[in-house]
PDB file of N, CA, C, O and CB in Angstrom:
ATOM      1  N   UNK A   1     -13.339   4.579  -3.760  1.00  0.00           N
ATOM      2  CA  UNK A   1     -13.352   5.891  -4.351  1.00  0.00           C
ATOM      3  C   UNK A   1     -12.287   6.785  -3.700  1.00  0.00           C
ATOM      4  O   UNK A   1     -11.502   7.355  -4.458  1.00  0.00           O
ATOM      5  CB  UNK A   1     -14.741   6.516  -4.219  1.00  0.00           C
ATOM      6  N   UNK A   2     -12.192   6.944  -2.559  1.00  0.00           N
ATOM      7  CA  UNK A   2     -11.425   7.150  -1.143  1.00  0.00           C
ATOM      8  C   UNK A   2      -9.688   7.085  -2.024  1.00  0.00           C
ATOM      9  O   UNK A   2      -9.119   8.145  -2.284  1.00  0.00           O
ATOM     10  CB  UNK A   2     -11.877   5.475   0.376  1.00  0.00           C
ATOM     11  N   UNK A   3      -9.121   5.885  -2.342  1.00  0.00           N
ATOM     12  CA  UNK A   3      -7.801   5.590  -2.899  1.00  0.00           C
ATOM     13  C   UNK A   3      -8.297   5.841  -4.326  1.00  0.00           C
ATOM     14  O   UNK A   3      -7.465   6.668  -4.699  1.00  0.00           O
ATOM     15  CB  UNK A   3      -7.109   4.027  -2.551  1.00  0.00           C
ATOM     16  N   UNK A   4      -9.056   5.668  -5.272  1.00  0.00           N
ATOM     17  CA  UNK A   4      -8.761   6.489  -6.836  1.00  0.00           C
ATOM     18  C   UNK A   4      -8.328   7.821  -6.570  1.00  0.00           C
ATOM     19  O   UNK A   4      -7.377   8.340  -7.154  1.00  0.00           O
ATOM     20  CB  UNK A   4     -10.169   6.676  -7.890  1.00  0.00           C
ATOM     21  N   UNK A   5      -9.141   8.481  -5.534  1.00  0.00           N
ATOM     22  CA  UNK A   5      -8.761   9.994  -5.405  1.00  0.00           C
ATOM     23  C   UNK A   5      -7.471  10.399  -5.113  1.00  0.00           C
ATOM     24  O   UNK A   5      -6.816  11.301  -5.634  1.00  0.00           O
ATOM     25  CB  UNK A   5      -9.470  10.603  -4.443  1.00  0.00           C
ATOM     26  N   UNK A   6      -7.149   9.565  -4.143  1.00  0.00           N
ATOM     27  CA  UNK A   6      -5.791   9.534  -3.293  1.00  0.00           C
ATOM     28  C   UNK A   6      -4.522   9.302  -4.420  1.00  0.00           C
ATOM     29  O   UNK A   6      -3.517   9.978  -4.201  1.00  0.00           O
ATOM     30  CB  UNK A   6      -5.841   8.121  -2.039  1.00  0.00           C
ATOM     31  N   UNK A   7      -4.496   8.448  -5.539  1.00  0.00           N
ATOM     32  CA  UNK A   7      -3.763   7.692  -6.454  1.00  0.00           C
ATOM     33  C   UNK A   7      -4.132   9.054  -7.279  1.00  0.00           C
ATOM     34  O   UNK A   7      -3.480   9.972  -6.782  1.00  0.00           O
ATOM     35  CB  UNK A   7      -4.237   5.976  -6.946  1.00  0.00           C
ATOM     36  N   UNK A   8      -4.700   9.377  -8.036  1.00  0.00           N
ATOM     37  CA  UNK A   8      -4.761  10.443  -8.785  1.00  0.00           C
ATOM     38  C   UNK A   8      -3.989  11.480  -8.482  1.00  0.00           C
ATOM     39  O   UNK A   8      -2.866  11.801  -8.870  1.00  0.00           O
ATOM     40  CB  UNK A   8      -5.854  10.814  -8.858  1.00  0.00           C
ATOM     41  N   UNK A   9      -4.853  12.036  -7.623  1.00  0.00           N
ATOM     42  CA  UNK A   9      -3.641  13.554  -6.971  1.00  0.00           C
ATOM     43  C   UNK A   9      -2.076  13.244  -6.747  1.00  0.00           C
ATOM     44  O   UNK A   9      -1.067  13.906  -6.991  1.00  0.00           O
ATOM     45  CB  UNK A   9      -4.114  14.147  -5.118  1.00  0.00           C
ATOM     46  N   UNK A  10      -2.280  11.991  -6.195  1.00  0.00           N
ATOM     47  CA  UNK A  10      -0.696  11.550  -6.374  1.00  0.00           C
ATOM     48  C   UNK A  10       0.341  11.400  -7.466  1.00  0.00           C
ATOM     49  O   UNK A  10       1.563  11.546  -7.415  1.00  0.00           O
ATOM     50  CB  UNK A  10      -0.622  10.482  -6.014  1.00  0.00           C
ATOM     51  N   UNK A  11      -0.505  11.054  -8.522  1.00  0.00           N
ATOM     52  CA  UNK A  11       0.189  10.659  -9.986  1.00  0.00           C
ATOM     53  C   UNK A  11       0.385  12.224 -10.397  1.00  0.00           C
ATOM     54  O   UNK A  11       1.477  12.764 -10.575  1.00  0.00           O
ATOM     55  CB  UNK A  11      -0.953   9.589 -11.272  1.00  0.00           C
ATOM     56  N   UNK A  12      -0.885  12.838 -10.513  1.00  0.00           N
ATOM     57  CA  UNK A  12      -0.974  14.667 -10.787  1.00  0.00           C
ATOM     58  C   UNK A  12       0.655  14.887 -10.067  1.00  0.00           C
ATOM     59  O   UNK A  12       1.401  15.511 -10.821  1.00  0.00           O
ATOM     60  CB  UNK A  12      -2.707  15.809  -9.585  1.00  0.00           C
ATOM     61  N   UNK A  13       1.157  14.554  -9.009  1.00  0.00           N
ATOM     62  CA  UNK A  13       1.948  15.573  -8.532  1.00  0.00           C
ATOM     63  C   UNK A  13       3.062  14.916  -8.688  1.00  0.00           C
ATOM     64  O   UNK A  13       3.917  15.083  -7.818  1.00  0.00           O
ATOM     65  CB  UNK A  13       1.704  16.124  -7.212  1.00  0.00           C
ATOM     66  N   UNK A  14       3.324  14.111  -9.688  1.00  0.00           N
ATOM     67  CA  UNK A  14       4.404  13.270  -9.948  1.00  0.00           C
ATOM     68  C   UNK A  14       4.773  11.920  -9.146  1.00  0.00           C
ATOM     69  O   UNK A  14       5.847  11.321  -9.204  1.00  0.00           O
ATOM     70  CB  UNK A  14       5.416  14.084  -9.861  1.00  0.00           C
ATOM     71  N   UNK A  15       4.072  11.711  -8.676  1.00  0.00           N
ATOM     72  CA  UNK A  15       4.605  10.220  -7.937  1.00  0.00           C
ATOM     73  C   UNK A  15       4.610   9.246  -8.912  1.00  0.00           C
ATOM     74  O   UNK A  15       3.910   9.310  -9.923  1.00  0.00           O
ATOM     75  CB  UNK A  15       3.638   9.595  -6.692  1.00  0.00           C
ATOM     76  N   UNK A  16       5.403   8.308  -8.643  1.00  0.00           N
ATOM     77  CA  UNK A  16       6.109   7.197  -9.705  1.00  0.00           C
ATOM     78  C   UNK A  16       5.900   6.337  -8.569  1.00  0.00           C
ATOM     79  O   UNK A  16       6.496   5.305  -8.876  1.00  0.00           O
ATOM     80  CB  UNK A  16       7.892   7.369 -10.433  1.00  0.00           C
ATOM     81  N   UNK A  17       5.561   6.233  -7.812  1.00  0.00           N
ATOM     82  CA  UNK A  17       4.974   4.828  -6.743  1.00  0.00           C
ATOM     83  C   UNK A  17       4.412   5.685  -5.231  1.00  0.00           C
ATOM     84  O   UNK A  17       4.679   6.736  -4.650  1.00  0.00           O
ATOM     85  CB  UNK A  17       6.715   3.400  -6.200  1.00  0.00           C
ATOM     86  N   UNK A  18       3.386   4.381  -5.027  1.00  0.00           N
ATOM     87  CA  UNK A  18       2.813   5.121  -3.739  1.00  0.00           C
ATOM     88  C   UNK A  18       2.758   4.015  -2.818  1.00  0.00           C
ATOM     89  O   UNK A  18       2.376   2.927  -3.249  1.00  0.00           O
ATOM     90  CB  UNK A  18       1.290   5.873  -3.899  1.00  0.00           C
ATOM     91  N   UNK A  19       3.155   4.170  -1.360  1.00  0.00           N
ATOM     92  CA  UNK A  19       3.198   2.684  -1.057  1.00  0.00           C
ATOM     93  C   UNK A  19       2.097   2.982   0.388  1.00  0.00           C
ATOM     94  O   UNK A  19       1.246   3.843   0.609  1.00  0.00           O
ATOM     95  CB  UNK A  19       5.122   1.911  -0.720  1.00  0.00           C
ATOM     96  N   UNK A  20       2.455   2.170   0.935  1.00  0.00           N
ATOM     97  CA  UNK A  20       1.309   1.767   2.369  1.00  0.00           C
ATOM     98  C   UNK A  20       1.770   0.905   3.276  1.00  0.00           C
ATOM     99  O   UNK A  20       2.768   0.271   2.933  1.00  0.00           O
ATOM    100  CB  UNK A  20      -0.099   1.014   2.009  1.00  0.00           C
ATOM    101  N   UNK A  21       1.227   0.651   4.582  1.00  0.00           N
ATOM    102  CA  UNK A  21       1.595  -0.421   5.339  1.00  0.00           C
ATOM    103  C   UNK A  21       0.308  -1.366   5.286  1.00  0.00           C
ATOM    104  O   UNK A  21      -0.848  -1.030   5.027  1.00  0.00           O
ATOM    105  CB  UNK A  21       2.051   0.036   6.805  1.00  0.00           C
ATOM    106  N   UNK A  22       0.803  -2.638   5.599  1.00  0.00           N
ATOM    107  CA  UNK A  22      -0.533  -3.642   5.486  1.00  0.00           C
ATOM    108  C   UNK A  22      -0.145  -4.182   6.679  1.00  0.00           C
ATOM    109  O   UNK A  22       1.033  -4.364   6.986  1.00  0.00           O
ATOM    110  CB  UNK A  22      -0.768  -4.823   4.129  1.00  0.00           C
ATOM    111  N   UNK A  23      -1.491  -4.560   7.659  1.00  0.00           N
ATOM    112  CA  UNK A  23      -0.929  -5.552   8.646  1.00  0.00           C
ATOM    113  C   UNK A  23      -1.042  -6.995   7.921  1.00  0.00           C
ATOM    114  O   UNK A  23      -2.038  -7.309   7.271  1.00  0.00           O
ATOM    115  CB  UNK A  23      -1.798  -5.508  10.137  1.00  0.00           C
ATOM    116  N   UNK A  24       0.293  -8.003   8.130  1.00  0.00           N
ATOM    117  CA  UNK A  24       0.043  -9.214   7.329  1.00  0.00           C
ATOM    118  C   UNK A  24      -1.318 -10.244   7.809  1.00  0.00           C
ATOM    119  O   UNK A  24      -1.971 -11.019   7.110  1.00  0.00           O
ATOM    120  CB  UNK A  24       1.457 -10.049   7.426  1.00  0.00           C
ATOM    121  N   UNK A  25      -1.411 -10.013   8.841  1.00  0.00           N
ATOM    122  CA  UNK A  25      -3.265 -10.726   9.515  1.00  0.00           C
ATOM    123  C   UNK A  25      -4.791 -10.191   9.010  1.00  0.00           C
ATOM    124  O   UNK A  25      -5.873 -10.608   9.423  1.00  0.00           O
ATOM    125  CB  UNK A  25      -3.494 -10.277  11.384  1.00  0.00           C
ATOM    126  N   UNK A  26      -4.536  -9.067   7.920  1.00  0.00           N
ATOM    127  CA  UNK A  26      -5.658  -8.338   7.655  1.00  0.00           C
ATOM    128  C   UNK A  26      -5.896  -8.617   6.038  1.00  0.00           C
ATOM    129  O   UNK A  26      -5.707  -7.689   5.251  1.00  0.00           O
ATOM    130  CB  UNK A  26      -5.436  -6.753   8.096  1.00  0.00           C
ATOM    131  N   UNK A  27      -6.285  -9.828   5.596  1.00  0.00           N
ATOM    132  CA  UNK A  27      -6.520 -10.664   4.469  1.00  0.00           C
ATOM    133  C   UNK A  27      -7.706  -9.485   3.617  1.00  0.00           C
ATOM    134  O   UNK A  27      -7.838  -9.347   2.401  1.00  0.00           O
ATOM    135  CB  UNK A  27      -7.201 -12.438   5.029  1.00  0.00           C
ATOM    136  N   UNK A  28      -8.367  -8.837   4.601  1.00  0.00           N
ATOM    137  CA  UNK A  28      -9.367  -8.001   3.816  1.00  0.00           C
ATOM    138  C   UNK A  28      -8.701  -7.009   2.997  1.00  0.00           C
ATOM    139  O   UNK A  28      -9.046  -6.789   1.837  1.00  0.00           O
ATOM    140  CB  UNK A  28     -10.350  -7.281   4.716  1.00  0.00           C
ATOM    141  N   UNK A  29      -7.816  -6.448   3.541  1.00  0.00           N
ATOM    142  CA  UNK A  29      -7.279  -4.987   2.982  1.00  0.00           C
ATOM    143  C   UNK A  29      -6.046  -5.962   2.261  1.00  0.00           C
ATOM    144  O   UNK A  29      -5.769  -5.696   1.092  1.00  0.00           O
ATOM    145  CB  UNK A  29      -6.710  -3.455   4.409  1.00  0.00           C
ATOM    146  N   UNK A  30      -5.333  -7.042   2.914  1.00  0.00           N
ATOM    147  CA  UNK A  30      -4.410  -7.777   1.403  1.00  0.00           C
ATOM    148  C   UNK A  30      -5.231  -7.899   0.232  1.00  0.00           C
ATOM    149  O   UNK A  30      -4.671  -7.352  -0.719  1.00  0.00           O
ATOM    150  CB  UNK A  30      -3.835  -9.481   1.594  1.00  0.00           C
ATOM    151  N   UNK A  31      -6.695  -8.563  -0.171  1.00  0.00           N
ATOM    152  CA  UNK A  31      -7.184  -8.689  -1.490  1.00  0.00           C
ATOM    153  C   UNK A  31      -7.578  -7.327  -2.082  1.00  0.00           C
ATOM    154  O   UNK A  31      -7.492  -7.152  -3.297  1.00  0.00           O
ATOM    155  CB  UNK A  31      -8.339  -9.632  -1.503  1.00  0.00           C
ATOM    156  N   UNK A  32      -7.974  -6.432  -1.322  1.00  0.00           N
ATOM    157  CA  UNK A  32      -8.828  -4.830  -1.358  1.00  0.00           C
ATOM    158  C   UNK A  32      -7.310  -4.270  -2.297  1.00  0.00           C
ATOM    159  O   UNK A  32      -7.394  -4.156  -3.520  1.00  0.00           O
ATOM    160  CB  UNK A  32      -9.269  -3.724   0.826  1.00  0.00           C
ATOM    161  N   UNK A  33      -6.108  -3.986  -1.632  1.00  0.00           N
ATOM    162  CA  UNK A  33      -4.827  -3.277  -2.010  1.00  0.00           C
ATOM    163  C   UNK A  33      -4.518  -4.511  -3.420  1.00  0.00           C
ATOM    164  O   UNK A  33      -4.439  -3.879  -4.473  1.00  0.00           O
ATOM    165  CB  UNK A  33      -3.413  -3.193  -0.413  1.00  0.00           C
ATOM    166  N   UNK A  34      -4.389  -5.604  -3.577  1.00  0.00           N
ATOM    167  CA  UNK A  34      -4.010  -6.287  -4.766  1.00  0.00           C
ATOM    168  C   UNK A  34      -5.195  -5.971  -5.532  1.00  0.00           C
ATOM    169  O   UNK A  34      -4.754  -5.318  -6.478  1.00  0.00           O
ATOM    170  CB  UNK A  34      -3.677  -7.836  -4.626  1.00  0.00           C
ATOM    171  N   UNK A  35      -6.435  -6.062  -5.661  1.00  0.00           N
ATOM    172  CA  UNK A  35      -6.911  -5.727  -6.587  1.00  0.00           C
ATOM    173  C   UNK A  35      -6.998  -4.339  -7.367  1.00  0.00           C
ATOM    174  O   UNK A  35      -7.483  -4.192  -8.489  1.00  0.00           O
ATOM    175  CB  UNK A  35      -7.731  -6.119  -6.324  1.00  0.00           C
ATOM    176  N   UNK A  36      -6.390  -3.261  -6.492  1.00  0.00           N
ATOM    177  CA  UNK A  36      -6.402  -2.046  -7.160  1.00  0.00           C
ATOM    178  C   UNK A  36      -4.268  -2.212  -7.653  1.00  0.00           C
ATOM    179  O   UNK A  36      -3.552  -1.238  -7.885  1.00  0.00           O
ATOM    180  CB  UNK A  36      -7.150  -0.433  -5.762  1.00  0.00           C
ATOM    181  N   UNK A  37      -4.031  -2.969  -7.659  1.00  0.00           N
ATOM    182  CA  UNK A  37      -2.524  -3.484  -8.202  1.00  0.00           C
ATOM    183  C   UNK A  37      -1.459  -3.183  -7.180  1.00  0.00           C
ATOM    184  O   UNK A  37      -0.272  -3.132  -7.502  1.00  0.00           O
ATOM    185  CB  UNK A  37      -2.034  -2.705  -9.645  1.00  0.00           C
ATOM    186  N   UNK A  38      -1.758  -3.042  -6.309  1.00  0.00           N
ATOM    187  CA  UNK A  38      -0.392  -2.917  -5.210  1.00  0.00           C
ATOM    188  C   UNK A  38      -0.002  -4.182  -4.926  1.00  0.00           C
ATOM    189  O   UNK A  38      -0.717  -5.184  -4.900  1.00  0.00           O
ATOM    190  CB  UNK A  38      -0.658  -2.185  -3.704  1.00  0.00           C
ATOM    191  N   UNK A  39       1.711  -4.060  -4.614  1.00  0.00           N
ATOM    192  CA  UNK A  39       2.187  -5.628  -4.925  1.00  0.00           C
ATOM    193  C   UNK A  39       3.231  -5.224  -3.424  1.00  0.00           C
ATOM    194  O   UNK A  39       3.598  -4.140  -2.970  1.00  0.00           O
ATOM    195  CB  UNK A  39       3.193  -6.133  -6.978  1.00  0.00           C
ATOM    196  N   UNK A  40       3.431  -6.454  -3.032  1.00  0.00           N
ATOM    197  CA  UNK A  40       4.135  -6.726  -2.039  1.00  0.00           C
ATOM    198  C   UNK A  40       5.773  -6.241  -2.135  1.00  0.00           C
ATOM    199  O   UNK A  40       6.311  -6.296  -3.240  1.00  0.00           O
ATOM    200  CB  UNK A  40       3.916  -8.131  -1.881  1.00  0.00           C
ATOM    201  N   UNK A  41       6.364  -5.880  -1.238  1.00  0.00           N
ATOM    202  CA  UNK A  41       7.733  -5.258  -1.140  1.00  0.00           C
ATOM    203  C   UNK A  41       8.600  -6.208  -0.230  1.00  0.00           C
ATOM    204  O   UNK A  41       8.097  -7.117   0.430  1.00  0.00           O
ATOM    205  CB  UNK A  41       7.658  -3.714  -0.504  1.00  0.00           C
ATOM    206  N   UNK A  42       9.670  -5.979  -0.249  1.00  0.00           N
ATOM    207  CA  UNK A  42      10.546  -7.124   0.499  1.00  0.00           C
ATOM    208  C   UNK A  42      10.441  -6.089   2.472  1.00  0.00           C
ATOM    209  O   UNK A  42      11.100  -6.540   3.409  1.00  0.00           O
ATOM    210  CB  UNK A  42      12.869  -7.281  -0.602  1.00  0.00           C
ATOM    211  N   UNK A  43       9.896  -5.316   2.581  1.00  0.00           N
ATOM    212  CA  UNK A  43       9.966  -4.459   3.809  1.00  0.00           C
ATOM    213  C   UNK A  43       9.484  -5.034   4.724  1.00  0.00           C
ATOM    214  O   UNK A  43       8.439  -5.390   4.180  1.00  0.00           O
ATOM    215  CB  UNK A  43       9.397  -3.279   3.794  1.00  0.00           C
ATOM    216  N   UNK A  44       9.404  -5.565   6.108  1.00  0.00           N
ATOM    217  CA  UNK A  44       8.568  -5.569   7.066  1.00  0.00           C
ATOM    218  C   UNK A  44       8.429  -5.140   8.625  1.00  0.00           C
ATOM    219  O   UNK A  44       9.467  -5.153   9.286  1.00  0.00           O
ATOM    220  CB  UNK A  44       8.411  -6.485   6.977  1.00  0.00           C
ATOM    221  N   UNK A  45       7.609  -4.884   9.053  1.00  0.00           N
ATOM    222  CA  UNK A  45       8.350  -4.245  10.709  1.00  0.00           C
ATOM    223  C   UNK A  45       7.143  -4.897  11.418  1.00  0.00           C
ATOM    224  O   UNK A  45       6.177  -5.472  10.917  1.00  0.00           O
ATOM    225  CB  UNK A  45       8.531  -2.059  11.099  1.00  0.00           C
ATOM    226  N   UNK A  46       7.461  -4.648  12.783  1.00  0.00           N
ATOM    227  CA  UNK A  46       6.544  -5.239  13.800  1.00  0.00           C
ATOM    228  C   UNK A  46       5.560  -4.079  13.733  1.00  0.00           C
ATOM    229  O   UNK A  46       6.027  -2.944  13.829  1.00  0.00           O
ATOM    230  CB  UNK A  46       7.220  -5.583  15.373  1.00  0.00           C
ATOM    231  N   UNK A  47       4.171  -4.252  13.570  1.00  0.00           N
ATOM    232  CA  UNK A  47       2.623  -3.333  13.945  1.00  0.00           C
ATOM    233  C   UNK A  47       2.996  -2.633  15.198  1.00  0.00           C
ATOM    234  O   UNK A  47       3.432  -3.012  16.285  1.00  0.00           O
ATOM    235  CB  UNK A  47       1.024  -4.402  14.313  1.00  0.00           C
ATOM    236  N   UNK A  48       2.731  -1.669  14.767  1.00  0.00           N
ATOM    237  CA  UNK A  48       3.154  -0.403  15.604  1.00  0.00           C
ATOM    238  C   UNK A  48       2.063  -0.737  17.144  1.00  0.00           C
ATOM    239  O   UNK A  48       2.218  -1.080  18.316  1.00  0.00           O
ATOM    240  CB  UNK A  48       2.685   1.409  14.525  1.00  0.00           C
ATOM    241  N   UNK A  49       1.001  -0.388  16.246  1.00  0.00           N
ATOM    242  CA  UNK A  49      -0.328  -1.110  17.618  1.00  0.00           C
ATOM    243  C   UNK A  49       0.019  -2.369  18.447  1.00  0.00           C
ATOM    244  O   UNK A  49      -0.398  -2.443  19.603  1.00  0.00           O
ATOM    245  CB  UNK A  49      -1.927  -1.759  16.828  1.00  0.00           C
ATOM    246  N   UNK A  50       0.907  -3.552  17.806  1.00  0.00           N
ATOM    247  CA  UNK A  50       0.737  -4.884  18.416  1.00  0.00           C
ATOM    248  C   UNK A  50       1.952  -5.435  17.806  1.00  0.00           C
ATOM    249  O   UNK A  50       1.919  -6.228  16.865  1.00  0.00           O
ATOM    250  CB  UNK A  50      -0.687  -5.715  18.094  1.00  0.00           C
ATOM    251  N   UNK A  51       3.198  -4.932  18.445  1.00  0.00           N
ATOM    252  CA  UNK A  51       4.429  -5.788  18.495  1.00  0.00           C
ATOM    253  C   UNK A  51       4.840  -7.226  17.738  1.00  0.00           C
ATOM    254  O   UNK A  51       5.673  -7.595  16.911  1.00  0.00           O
ATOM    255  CB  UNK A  51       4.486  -6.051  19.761  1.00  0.00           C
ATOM    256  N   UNK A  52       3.419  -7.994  18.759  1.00  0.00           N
ATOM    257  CA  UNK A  52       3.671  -9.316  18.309  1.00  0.00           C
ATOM    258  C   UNK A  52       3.140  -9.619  17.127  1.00  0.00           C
ATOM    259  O   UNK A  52       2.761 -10.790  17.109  1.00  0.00           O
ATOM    260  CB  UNK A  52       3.271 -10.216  19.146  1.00  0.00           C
ATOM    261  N   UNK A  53       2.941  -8.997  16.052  1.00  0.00           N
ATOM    262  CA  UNK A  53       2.612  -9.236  14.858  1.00  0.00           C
ATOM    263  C   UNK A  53       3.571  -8.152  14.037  1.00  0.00           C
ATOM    264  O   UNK A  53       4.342  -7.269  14.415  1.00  0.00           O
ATOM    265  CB  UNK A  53       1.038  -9.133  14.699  1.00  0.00           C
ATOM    266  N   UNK A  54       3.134  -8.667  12.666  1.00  0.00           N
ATOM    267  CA  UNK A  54       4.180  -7.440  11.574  1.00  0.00           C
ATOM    268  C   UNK A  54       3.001  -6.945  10.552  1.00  0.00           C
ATOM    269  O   UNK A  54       1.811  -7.101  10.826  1.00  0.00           O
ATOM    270  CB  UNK A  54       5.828  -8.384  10.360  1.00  0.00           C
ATOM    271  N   UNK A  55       3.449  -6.345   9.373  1.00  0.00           N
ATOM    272  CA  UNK A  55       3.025  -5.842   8.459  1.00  0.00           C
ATOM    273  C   UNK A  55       3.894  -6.001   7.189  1.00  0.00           C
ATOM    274  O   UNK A  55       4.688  -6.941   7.138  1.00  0.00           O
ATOM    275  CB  UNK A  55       2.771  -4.693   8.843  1.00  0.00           C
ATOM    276  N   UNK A  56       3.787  -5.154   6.191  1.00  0.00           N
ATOM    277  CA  UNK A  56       4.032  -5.043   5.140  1.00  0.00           C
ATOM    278  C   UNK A  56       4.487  -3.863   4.299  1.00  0.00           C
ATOM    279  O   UNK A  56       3.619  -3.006   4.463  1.00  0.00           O
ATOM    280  CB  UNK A  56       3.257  -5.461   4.858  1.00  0.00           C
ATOM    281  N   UNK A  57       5.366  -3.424   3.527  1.00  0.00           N
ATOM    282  CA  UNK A  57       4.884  -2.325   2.677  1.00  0.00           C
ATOM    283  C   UNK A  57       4.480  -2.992   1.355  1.00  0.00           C
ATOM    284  O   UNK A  57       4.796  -4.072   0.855  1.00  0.00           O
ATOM    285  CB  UNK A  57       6.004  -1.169   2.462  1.00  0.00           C
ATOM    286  N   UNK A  58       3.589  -1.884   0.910  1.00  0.00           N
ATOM    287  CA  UNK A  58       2.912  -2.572  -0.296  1.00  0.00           C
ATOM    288  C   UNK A  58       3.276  -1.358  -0.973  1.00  0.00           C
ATOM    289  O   UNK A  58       3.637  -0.364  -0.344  1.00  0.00           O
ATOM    290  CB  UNK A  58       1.205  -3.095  -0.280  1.00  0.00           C
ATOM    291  N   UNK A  59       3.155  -1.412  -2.971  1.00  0.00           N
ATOM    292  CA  UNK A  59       3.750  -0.287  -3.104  1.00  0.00           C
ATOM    293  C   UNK A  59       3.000  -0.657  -4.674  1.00  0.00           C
ATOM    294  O   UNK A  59       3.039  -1.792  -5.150  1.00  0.00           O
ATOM    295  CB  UNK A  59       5.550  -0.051  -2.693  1.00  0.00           C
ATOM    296  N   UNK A  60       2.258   0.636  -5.429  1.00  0.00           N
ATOM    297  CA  UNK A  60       1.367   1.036  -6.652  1.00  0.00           C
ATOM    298  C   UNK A  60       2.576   1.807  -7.649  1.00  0.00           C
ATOM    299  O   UNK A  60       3.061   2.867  -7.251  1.00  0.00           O
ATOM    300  CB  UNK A  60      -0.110   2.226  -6.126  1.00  0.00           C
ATOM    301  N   UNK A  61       3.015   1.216  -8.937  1.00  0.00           N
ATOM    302  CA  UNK A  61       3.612   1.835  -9.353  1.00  0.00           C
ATOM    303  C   UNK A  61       2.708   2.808  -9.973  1.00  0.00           C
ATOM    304  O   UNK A  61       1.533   2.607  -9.665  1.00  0.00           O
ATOM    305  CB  UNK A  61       4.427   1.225  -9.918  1.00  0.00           C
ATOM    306  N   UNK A  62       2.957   4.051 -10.950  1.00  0.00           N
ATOM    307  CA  UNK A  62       1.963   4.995 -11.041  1.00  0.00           C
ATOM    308  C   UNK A  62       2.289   5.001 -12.801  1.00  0.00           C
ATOM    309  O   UNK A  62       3.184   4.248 -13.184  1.00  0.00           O
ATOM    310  CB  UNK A  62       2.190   6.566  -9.958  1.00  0.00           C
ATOM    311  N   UNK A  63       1.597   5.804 -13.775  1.00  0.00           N
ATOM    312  CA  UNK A  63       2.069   6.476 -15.009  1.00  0.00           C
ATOM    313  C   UNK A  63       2.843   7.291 -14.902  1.00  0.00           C
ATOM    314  O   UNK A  63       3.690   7.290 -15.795  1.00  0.00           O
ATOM    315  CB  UNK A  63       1.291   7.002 -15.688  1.00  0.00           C
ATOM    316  N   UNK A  64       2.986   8.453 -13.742  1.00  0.00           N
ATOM    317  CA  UNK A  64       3.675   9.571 -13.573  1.00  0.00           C
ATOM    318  C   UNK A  64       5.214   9.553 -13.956  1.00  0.00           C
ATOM    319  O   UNK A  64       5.937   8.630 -13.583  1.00  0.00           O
ATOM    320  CB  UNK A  64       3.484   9.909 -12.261  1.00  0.00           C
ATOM    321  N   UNK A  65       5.743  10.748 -14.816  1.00  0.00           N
ATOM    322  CA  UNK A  65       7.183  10.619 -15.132  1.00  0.00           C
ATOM    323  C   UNK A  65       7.632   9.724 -16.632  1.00  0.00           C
ATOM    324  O   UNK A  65       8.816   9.589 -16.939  1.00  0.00           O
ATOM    325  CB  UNK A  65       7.811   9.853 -13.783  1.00  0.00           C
TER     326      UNK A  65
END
């Protein structure tokens, strides 16, 4: 409910994509973010918290525009 809200107000204020970081070890929030349609980006950096791992940007295109 938390991200419909978040995605809404966002689209309301014109956003045409909304993106996020994913840690790539966190399989829960990878299926959670694909099922509301966020798709993987070519981006990645080392986890801010833990170096020795990376992440992701993930990114929701919107209706907006």
């Amino acid at each position: 409910m938390l991200l419909d809200t978040a995605v809404q107000w966002l689209t309301s204020q014109g956003a045409r994509s909304i993106f996020a970081w994913v840690a790539d070890s966190n399989s829960r929030a990878w299926a959670f973010y694909r099922q509301q349609g966020f798709v993987a980006t070519d981006e990645t950096q080392a986890l801010p918290s833990n170096p020795a791992e990376s992440e992701t940007l993930i990114r929701l295109d919107t209706d907006a525009g």
